[in-house]
N, C-alpha and C positions, 0 to 999 in steps of 0.2 A: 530356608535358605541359609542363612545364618543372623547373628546378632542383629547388624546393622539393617541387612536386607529383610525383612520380614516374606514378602510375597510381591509378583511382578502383577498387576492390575491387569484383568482380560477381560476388560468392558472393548463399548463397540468405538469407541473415541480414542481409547488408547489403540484399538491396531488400526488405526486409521492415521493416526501418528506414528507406528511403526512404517507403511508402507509409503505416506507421503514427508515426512520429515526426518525418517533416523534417530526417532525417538522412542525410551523402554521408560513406561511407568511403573512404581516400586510404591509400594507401602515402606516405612523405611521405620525404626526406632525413635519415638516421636524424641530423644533427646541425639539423635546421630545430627550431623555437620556435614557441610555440602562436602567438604575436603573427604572424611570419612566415607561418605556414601559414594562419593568418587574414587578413592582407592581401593571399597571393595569392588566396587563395579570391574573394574580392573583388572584385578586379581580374579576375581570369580570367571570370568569371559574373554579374560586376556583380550582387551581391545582398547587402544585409549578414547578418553571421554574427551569430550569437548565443552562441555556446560553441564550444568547440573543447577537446575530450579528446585523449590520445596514450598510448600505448602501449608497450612493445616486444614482438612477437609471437613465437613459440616459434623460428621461422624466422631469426631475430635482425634483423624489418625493424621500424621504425615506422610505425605506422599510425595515424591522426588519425582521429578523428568528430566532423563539422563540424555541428552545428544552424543550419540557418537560422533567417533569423528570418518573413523571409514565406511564409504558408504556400500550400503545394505545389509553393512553387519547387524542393524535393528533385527533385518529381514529373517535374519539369518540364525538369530537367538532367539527370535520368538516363535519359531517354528522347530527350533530345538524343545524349546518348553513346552510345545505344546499348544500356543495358542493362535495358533495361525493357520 
């Protein structure tokens, strides 16, 4: 995807958060910033964001959960990508 973004997560809990919350899980650049992973998110999907959480997961990656802010654009991009 690029730098920041590494890859969007298509387990069965993230599209479950796609269709009931307006949320896109990302593996993200374990040193990237919520502001960073919010601007690309952004720029990549042309949608604003509304929140952005991050993590560090057992596996030692960082993973972001992005909320849009229009709803079903989750819907919308992740069946662009693929995993819906």
């Amino acid at each position: 995807m690029h730098r920041t973004l590494k890859h969007i997560v298509p387990s069965e809990k993230a599209t479950l958060q796609i269709d009931a919350e307006n949320k896109l899980q990302f593996i993200v650049d374990i040193t990237a910033s919520k502001s960073e992973i919010k601007r690309e998110v952004e720029r990549l999907f042309e949608t604003p964001v509304r929140t952005v959480r991050t993590m560090i997961t057992f596996k030692g990656e960082k993973k972001a959960i992005v909320e849009l802010e229009q709803e079903e654009k989750a819907k919308e991009i992740g069946t662009s990508l693929g995993i819906l």
